[in-house]
N, C-alpha and C positions, 0 to 999 in steps of 0.2 A: 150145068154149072154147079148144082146143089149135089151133083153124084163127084162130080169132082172136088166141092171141099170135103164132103164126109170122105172120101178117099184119100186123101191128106192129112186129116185128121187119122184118120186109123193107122195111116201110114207111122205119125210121130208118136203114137201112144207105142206102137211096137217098138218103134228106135229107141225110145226113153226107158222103155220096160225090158229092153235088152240090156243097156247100160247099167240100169240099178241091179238086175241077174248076174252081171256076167260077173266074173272071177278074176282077180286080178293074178296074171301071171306073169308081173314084171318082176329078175331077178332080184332087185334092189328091191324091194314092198317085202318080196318070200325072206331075203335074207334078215331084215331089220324085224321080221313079224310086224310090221305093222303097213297099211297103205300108203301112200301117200297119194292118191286117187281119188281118196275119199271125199272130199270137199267137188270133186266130178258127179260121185252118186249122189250127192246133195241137193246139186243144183238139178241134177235128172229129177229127183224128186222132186221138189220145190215146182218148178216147171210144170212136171206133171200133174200135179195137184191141181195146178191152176187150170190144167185145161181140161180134166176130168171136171172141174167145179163148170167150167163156161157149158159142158156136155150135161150134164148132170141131167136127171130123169125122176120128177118123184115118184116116190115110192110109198104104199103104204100095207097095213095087214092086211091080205085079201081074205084070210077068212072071218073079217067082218066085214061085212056090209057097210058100215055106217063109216068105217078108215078108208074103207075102197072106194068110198066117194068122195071123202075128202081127194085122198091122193088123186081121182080123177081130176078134180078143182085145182090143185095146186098145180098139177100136169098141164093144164090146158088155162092156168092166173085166173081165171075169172069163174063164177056160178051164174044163175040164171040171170039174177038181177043186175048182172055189171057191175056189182062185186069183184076185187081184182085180190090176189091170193100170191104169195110167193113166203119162202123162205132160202133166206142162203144160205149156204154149205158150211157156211162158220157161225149162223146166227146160232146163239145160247138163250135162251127163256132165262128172264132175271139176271145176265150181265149187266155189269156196269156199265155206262158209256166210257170210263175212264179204261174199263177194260176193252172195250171195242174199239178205241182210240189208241190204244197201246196196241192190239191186234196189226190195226191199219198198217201202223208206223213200223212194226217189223218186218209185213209183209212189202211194205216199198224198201225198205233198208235190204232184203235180202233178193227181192227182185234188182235193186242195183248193183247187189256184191254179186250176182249173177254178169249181168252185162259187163261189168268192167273185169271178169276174172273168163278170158273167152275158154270155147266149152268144147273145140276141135282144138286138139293138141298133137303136137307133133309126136314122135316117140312110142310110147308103151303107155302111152293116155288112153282110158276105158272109151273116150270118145272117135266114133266112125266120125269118116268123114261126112258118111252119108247123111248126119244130123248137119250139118254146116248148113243148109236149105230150111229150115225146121226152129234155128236158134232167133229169128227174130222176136224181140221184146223192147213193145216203148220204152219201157222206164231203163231196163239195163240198161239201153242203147242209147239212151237221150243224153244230148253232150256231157262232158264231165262236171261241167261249169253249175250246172243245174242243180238246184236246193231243192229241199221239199221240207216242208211244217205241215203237222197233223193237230188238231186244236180240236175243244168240244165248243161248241158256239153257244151262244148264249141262252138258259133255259135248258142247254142239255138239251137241244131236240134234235141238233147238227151235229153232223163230223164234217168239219174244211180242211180241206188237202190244199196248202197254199204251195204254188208253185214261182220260186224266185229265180234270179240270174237268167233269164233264156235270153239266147244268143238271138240278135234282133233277125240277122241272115236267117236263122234255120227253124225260128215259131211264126215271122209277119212278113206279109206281104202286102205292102205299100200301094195302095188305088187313090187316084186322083178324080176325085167326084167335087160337085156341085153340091153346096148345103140350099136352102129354102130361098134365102138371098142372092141366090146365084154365084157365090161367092166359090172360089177351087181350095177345097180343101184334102186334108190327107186323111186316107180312112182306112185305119190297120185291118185286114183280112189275115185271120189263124191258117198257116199252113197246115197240109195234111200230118206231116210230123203231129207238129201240137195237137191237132185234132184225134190223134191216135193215142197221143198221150195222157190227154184228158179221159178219154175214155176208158181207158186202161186202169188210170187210177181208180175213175167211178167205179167202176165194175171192181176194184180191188174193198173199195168202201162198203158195196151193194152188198159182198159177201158176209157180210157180219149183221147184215138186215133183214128186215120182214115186214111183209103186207099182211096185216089179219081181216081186211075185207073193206081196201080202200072204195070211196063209189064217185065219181066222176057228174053224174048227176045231181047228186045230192051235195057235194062239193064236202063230201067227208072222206076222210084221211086216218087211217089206221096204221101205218107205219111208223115200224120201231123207230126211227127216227129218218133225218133228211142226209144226203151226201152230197155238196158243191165242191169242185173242184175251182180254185180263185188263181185268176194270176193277173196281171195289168199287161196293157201294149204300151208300144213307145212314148204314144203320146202323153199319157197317163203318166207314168215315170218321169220324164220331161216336166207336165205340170206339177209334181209334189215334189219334185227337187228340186223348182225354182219356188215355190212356195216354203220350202223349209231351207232356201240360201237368204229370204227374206225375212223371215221369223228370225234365222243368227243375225243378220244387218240388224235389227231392231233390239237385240239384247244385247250387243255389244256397244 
């Protein structure tokens, strides 16, 4: 199983690295001097980026000793003590959170101009088919209805990725359980969608972070800061819209 994702993987970094390569030789592109394509090698890019970051390997100077140990630490998150170690592939030493907040919210704004602008075209488009298998992405792909808010929370120790609109069909699923009192209630369950979505963005947040030597033991925390992803179920939604058709009855 693990020979066959790393074999998919290397499969899509080549497809991707063909596209941003190749040359475009659509008559219309040569005749105008200019591509019209181009916005295709973007998203090749964009894409790739991401999944070079998910592959990512640290690295450090091996002709010193004392970097080559770190980079083993950060290679393998933890040191001897359960110390946990990471940097991601966009963290900056002494960014802003305003600026890692802004980071975020581009990189969701251009993962969805990806999904909604599809990336197999028919024609003298730089895109093979043979990416058509390759172009899945939560967030491009996730309904059109779908919001997204990027905030720094309070203290500046958060970035929340708050996720609006989801369509009840295609993020809950509806279980009918038993509370304490025996009573049959409704208990929203995240579809896999959602659940791949949330993810997605974390990991989009995670890149702009870093552990400088979290410990689990000692219940200390070294991270540049925290990454939630927020969004409510129906029920929830249902309770604060009858709560705020109440609050209007009462001001009018």
């Amino acid at each position: 199983m693990a020979k066959s994702k790393a074999s998919k993987a290397r499969n899509r970094i080549d497809a991707l690295r063909a596209v941003i390569d190749k040359e475009c030789t659509a008559p219309i592109c040569q005749e105008s001097g200019t591509c019209r394509h181009e916005g295709e090698k973007a998203a090749a890019r964009h894409m790739l980026g991401r999944l070079l970051e998910k592959l990512k390997e640290a690295a450090g100077d091996e002709r010193e000793e004392r970097a080559q140990m770190w980079a083993e630490i950060y290679e393998r998150g933890y040191d001897a003590n359960g110390s946990t170690y990471s940097k991601g592939a966009k963290y900056r030493a002494g960014q802003s959170m305003k600026g890692r907040a802004a980071g975020v919210r581009a990189d969701i704004k251009m993962a969805r101009k990806v999904g909604q602008a599809p990336l197999v075209q028919e024609g003298a488009g730089l895109m093979s088919q043979g990416l058509e298998t390759y172009r899945f992405d939560p967030i491009g792909e996730a309904p059109a209805q779908i919001k997204f808010r990027v905030r720094i929370g309070a203290g500046y120790g958060s970035i929340r990725i708050g996720v609006d609109n989801i369509p009840q069909e295609w993020g809950w699923i509806a279980e009918e359980v038993a509370d304490y009192k025996g009573k049959k209630v409704t208990r929203w369950r995240r579809t896999q969608a959602l659940k791949d979505l949330e993810a997605e963005l974390k990991s989009i947040g995670e890149a702009y972070n870093a552990d400088h030597g979290s410990n689990l033991y000692t219940d200390l925390s070294m991270k540049a800061f925290y990454v939630f992803v927020e969004f409510d179920d129906p029920e929830t939604l249902a309770r604060r819209a009858e709560s705020e058709r109440k609050h209007r009855e009462r001001r009018s």
